[in-house]
C-alpha positions as CSV (number, residue, x, y, z in Angstrom):
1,X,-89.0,199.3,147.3
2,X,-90.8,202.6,147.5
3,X,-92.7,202.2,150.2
4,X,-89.0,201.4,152.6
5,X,-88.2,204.7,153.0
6,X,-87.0,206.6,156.1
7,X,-89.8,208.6,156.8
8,X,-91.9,205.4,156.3
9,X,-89.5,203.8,159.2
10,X,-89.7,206.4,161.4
11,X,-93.9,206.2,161.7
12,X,-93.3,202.8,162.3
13,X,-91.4,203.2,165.0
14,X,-93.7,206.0,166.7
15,X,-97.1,203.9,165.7
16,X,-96.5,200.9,167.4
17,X,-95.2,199.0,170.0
18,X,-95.0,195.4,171.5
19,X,-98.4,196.6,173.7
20,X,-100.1,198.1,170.9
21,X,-99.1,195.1,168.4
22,X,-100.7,193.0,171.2
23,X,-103.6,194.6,172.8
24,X,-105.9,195.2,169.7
25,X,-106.2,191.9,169.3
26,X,-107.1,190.7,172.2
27,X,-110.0,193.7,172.4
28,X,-111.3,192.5,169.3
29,X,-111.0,188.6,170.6
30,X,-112.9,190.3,174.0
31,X,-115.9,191.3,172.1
32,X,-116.2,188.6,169.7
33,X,-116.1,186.3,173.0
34,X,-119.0,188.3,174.6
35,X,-121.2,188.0,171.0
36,X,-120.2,184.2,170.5
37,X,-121.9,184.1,174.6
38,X,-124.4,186.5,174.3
39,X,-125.8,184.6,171.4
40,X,-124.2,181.5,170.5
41,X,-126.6,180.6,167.5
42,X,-126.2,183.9,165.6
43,X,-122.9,185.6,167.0
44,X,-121.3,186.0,163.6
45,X,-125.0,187.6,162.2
46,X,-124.9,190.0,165.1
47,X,-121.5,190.9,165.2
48,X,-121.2,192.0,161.5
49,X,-122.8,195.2,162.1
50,X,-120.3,196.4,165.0
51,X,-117.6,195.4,163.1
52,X,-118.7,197.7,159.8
53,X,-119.4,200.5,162.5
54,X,-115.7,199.7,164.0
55,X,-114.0,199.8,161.0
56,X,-115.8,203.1,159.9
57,X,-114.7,204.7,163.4
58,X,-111.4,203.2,163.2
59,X,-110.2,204.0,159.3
60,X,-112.8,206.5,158.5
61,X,-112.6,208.6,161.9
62,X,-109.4,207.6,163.2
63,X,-107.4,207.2,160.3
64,X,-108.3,210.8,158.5
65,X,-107.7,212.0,162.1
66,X,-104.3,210.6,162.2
67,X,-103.3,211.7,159.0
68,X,-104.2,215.0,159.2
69,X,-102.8,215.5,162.8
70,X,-99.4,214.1,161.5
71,X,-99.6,216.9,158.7
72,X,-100.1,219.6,161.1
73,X,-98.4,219.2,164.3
74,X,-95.2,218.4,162.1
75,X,-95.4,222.1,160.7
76,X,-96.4,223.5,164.3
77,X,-92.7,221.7,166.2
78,X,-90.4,222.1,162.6
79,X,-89.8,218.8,161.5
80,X,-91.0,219.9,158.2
81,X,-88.6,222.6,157.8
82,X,-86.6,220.0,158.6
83,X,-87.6,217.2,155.9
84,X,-87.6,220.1,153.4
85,X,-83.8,220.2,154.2
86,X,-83.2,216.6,154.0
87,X,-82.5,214.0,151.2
88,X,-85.7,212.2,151.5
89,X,-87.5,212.5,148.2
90,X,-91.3,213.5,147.4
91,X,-92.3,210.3,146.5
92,X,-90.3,208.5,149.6
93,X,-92.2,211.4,151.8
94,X,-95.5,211.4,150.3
95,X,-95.7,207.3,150.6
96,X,-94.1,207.2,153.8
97,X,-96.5,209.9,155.8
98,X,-99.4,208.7,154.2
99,X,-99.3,205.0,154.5
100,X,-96.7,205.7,157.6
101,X,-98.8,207.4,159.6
102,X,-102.5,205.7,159.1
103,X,-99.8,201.8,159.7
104,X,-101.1,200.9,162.9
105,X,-105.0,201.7,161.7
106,X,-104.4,199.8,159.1
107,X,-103.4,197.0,161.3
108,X,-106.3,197.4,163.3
109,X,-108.6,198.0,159.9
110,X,-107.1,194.4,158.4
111,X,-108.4,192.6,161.5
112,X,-111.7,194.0,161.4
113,X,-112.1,193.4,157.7
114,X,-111.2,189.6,158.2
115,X,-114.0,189.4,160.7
116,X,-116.7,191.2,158.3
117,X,-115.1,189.2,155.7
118,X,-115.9,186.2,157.7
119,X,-119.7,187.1,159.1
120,X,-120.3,188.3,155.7
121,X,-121.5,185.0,154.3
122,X,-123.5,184.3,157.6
123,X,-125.5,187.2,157.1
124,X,-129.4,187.0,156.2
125,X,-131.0,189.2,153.3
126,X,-132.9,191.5,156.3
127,X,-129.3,192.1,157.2
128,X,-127.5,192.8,154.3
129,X,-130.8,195.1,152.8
130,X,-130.1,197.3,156.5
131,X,-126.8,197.6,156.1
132,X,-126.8,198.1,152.0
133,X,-124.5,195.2,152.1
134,X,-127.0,193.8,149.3
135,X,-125.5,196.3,146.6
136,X,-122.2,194.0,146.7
137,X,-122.2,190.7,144.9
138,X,-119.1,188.9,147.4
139,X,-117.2,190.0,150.5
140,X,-114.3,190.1,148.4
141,X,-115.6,193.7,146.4
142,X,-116.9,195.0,149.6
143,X,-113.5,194.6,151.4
144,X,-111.9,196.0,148.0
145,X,-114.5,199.4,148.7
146,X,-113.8,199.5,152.2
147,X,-109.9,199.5,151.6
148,X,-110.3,202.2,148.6
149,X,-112.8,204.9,149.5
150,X,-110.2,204.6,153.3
151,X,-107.4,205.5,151.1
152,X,-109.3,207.9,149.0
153,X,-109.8,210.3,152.5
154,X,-107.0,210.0,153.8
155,X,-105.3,211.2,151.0
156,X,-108.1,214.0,150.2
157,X,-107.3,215.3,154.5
158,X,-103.5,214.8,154.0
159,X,-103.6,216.7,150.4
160,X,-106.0,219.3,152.3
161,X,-103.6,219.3,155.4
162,X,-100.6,219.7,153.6
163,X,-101.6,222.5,151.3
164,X,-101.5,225.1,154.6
165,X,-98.2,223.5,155.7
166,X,-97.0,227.4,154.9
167,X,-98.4,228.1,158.2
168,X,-97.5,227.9,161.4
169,X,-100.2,226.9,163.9
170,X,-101.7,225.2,161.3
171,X,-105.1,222.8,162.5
172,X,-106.2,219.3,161.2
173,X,-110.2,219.8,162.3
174,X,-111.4,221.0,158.9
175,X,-109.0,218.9,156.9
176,X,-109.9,216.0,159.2
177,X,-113.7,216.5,158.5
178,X,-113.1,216.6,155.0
179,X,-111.5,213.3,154.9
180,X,-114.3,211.6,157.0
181,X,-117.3,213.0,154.6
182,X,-114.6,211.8,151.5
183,X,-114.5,208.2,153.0
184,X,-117.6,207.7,154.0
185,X,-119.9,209.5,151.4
186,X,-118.1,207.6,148.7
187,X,-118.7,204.2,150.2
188,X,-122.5,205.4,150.8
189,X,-122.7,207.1,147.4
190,X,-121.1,203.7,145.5
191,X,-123.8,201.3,147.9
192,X,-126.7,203.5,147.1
193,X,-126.1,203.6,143.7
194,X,-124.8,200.2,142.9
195,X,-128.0,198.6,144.7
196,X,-130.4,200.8,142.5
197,X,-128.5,201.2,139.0
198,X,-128.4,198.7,136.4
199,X,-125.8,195.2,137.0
200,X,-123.9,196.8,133.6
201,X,-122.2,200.1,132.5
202,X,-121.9,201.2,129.0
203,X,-118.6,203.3,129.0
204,X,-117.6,204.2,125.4
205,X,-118.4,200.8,123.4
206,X,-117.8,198.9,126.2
207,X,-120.4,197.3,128.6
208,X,-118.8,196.3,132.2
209,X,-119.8,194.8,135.1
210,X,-121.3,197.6,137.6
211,X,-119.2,196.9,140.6
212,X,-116.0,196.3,138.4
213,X,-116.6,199.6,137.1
214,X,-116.7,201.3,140.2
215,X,-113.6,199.2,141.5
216,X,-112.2,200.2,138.2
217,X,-113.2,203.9,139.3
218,X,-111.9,204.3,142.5
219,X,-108.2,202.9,141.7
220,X,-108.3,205.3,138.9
221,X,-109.3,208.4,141.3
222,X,-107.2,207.0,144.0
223,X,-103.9,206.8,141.8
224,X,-104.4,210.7,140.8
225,X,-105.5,212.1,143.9
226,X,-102.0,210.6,145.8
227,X,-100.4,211.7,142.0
228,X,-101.5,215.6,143.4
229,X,-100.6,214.8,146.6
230,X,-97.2,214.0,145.7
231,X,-97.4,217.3,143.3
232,X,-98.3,219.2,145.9
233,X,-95.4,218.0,148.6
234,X,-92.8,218.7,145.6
235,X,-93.9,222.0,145.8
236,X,-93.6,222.7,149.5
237,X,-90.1,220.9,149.3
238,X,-89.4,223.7,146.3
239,X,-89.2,221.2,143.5
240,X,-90.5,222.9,140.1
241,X,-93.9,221.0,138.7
242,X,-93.9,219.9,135.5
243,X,-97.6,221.3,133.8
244,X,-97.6,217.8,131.5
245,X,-98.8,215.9,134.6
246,X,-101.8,217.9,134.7
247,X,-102.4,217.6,131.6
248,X,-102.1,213.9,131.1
249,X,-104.7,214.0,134.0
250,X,-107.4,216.5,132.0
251,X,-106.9,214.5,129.2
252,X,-107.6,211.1,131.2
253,X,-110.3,212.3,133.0
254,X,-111.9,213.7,129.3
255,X,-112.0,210.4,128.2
256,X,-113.4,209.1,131.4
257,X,-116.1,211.4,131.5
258,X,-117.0,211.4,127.6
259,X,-117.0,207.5,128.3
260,X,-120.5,207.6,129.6
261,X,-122.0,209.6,126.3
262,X,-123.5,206.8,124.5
263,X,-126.7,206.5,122.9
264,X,-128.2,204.3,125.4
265,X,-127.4,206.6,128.2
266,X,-128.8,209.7,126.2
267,X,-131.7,208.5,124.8
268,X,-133.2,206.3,122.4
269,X,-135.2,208.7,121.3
270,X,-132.8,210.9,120.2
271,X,-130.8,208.2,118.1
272,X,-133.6,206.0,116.9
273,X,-133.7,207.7,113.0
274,X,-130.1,208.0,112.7
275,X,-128.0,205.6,110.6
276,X,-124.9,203.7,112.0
277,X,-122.6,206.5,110.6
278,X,-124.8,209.8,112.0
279,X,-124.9,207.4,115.2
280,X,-121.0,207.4,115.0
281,X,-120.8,210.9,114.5
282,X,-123.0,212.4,117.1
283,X,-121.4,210.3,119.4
284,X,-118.1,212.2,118.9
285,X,-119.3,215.0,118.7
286,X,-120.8,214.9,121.9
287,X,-117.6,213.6,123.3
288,X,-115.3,216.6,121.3
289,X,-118.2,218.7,123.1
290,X,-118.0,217.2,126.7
291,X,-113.7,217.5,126.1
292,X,-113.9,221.0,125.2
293,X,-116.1,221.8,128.0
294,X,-113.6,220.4,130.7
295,X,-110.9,222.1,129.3
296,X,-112.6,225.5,129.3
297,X,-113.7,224.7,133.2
298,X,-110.1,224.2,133.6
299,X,-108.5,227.0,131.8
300,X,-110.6,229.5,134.0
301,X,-109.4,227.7,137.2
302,X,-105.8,227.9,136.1
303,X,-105.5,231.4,134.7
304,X,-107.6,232.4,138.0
305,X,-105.0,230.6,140.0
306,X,-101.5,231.5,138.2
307,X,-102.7,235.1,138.3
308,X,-101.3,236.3,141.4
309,X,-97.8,234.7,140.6
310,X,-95.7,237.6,139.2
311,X,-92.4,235.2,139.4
312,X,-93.0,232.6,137.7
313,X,-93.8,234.5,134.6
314,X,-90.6,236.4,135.0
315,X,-88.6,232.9,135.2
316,X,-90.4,231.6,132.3
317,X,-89.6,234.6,130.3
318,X,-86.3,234.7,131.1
319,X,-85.5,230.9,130.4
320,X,-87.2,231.6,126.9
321,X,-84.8,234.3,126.2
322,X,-82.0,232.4,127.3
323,X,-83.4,229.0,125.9
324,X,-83.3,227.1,129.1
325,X,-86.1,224.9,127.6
326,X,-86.2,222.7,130.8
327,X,-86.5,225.7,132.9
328,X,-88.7,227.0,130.7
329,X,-91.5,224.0,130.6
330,X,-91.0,223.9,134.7
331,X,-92.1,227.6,135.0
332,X,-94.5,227.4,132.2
333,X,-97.9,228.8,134.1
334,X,-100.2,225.4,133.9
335,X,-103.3,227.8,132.2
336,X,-100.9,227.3,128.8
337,X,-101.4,224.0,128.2
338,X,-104.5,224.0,129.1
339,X,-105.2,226.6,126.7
340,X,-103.2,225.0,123.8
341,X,-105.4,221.6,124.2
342,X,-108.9,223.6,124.3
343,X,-107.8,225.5,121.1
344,X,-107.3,222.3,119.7
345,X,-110.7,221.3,121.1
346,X,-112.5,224.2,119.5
347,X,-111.6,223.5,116.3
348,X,-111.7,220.1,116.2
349,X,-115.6,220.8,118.3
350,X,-116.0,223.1,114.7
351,X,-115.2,220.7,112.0
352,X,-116.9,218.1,113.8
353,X,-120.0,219.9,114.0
354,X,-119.6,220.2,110.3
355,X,-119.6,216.7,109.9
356,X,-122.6,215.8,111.9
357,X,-125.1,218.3,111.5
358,X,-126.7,219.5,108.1
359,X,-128.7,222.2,109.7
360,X,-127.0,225.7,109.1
361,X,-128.7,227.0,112.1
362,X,-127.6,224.1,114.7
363,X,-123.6,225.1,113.3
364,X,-124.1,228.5,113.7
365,X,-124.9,228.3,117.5
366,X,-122.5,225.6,118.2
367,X,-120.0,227.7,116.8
368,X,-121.5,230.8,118.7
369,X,-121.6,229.3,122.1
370,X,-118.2,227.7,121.7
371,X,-116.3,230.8,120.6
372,X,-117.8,233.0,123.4
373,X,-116.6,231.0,126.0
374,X,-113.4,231.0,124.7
375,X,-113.4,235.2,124.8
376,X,-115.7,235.0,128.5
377,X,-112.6,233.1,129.7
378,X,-110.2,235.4,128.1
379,X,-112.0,238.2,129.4
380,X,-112.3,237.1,132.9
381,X,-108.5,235.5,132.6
382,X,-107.2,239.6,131.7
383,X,-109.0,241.1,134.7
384,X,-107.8,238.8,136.9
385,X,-104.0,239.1,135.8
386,X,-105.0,243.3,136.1
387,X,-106.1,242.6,139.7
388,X,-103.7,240.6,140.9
389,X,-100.0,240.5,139.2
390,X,-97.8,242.2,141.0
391,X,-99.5,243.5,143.7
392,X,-99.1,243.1,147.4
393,X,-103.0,243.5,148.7
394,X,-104.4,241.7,151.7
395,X,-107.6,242.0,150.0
396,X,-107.3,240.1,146.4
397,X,-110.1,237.2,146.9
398,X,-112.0,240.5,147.7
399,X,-111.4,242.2,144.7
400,X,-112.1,238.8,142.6
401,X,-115.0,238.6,144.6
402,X,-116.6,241.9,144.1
403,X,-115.8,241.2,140.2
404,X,-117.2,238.5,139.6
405,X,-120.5,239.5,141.7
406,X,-120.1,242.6,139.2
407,X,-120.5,240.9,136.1
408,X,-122.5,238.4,135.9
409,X,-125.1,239.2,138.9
410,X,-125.3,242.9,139.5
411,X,-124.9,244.7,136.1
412,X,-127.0,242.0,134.3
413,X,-130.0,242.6,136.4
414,X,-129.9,246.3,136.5
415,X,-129.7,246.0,132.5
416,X,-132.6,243.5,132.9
417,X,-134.7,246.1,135.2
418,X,-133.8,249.1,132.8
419,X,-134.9,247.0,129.4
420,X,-138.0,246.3,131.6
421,X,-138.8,249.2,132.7
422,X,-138.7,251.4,129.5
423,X,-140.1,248.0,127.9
424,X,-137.3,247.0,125.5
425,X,-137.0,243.8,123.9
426,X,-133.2,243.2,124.9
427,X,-132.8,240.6,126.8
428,X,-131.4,238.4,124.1
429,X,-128.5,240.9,123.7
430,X,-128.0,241.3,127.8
431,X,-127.8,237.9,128.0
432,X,-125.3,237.2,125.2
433,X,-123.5,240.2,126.5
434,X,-122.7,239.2,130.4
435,X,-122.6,235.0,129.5
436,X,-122.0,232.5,127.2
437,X,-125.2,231.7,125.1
438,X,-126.8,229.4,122.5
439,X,-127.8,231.1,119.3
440,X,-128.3,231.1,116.1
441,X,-127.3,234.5,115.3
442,X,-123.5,234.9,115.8
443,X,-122.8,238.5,115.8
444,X,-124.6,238.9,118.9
445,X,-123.2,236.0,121.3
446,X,-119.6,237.5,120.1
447,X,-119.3,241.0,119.0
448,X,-120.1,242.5,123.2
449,X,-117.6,239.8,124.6
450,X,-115.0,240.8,121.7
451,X,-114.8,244.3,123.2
452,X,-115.0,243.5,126.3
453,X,-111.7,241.7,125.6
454,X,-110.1,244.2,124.0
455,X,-110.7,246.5,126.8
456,X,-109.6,244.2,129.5
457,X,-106.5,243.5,127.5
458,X,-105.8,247.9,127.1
459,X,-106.2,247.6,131.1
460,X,-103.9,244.6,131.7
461,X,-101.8,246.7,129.1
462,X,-101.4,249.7,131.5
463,X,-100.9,247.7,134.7
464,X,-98.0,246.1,132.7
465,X,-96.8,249.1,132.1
466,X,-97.1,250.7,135.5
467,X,-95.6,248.0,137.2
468,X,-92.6,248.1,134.7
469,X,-92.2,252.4,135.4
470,X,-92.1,251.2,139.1
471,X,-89.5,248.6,138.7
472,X,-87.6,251.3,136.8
473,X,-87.7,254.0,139.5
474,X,-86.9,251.1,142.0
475,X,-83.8,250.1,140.1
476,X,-82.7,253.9,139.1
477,X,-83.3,254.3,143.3
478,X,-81.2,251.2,144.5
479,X,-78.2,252.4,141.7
480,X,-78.8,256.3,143.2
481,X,-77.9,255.2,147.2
């Protein structure tokens, strides 16, 4: 099995001990004791509170503490440098330190759980209304929440923790503190929300049990989060990341998302006059919509963050030359795929739109709107390759920084305060000319962000070119000495 690995071992063996195995235990038999005494006739009413608040300080607090701190100190004394030499695999090292780690809070977490799951069904309504205990329908889906939103932070502080394993000296605090609110803003978000939303859930033609949706939710969320957790270890243990992961994630979470757009959840309002088959076809073209719009969200993100990597364009190239296909997917920067599947999005958005609406002017602006953001995140994707790639600056979030407060806050509004104060009637074009809008009248949303394109592409163009000249002098050098 999996989760018998070495590394799994080895936290075994530093988390517990014959004292530790024994003495939680009897603490949690000691205050159980004192409630039974201290109130004989309600102990298990009054002792389900603590026991929620122990379990929050013990999984919550503790565990994300441990987990983190396990991270850290193992980059600060070198026994990552020296698991990154080992044969101990990314899954057998992401399982063990993760489950590993957080064992002996788990131990003490499954003992506190049996005793909430046993003063659960003691418990009064003015309890369970206090305690939100009233948005669960059995003990059984409230242990299941507890369990899940415990591992859903302390893989968020781990993943957190482990992405500046680079670093010596490396700290848990934030890490830690972004595991807690993780754990325990989930479980408050899912109690809140469960005890004021409607018993069903209407996900694509489906209608499912609230609280077996959110079950269904969180296991779905848990399994990618320790997915990229896993993703991100094979990276600091030098594996190459395949970019089809990510985008069998986008394309999971598209459908989880667009899910939610039916017509009862957007109105019935809106879909009262349409027949079954304008019904049908709104509904996917909402959904196309809702797709394209994660992929473009996405796109930006990636192109933003595969920028700076020089490298990895060079192996990618050079694997397509040589037609090292494997190589060649590996090194593949993950903004490719990403913009393959929103092309695909676009036109599918397009013909769609054809399908649904009859109106000429409601095409023209969904094909408006949709084709500038593909050339806002081209744009933006070009300067950022010109600012970054190749280039050794201490300063490059500053540069992105100062760009993007640039272009879409300070040119804008000077535009805006010139057209105002020599009272011209402009602010349609500003606006379509600095971000992404909704008209009617096409050559306006795209014609300024066309050349803006093309000029960002004649910069990247030169920088391409300069760094190629240095690489040449650097090469004629090296032959010269």
């Amino acid at each position: 099995m999996i989760i018998i690995t070495p590394e799994f071992h080895r936290q075994l063996w530093l988390n517990f001990s014959a004292f530790r195995l024994i003495s939680m235990p009897f603490i949690i038999s000691l205050i159980i004791f004192i409630f039974a005494i201290y109130d004989p006739e309600h102990g298990q009413v009054n002792i389900l509170i603590p026991a929620l608040y122990a379990y929050y300080t013990c999984v919550f607090v503790w565990g994300n503490y441990a987990v983190a701190h396990t991270a850290s100190s193992e980059v600060n004394i070198n026994t990552w440098d020296f698991q990154r030499m080992s044969s101990i695999g990314p899954w057998e090292l992401t399982i063990g330190k993760l489950f590993g780690s957080t064992s002996y809070v788990w131990y003490t977490g499954g003992l506190l759980l049996s005793l909430i799951a046993y003063c659960y069904h003691y418990a009064d309504d003015t309890v369970l209304e206090e305690t939100l205990f009233n948005a669960f329908s059995s003990s059984t889906e409230l242990i299941i929440f507890l369990i899940l939103t415990g591992i859903m932070g302390h893989t968020v502080s781990f993943w957190a923790t482990s992405s500046n394993s680079g670093r010596k000296n490396a700290t848990s605090s934030a890490t830690f503190i972004l595991g807690c609110a993780a754990s325990y803003g989930i479980l408050r978000l899912i109690a809140v929300s469960s005890a004021a939303g409607e018993p069903m859930i209407h996900w694509h033609s489906w209608e499912v049990n609230q609280n077996t949706f959110v079950i269904l939710s969180l296991l779905y969320f848990v399994f990618w989060a320790i997915i990229a957790l896993q993703k991100n270890i094979r990276d600091k243990l030098q594996f190459r990341n395949s970019p089809f992961v990510l985008l069998i994630f986008l394309i999971s979470l598209c459908i989880y998302v667009t899910g939610y757009f039916s017509s009862k959840v957007i109105g019935s309002n809106f879909t009262a006059n349409l027949t079954a088959m304008d019904l049908k076809n709104h509904m996917i073209s909402f959904k196309l919509f809702g797709s394209f719009m994660i992929f473009a969200l996405s796109t930006y993100a990636f192109v933003f963050a595969d920028a700076r990597n020089l490298s990895k364009y060079r192996r990618c190239i050079y694997a397509f030359k040589n037609r090292e296909w494997k190589r060649f997917f590996e090194n593949i920067p993950a903004w490719v795929g990403c913009a393959a599947i929103l092309l695909l999005l676009y036109f599918a958005t397009i013909i769609q739109s054809n399908l649904t609406y009859e109106q000429q002017k409601a095409l023209r602006s969904i094909f408006a709107f949709t084709t500038s953001i593909l050339f806002f995140i081209a744009r933006d994707g070009l300067i950022y390759h010109s600012l970054l790639i190749g280039k050794i600056e201490r300063h490059k979030a500053f540069l992105v920084s100062m760009y993007i407060l640039m272009i879409y806050v300070l040119i804008p509004a000077m535009f805006f305060a010139l057209a105002k104060s020599f009272g011209w009637d402009a602010a349609n074009i500003i606006s379509a000319s600095f971000y992404p809008t909704i008209t009617d009248n096409i050559l306006m949303a795209v014609m300024p962000i066309i050349y803006q394109t093309v000029m960002a592409l004649t910069i990247l163009y030169f920088v391409i070119k300069s760094l190629k000249v240095e690489q040449t002098a650097l090469s004629a050098y090296k032959i010269k000495c």
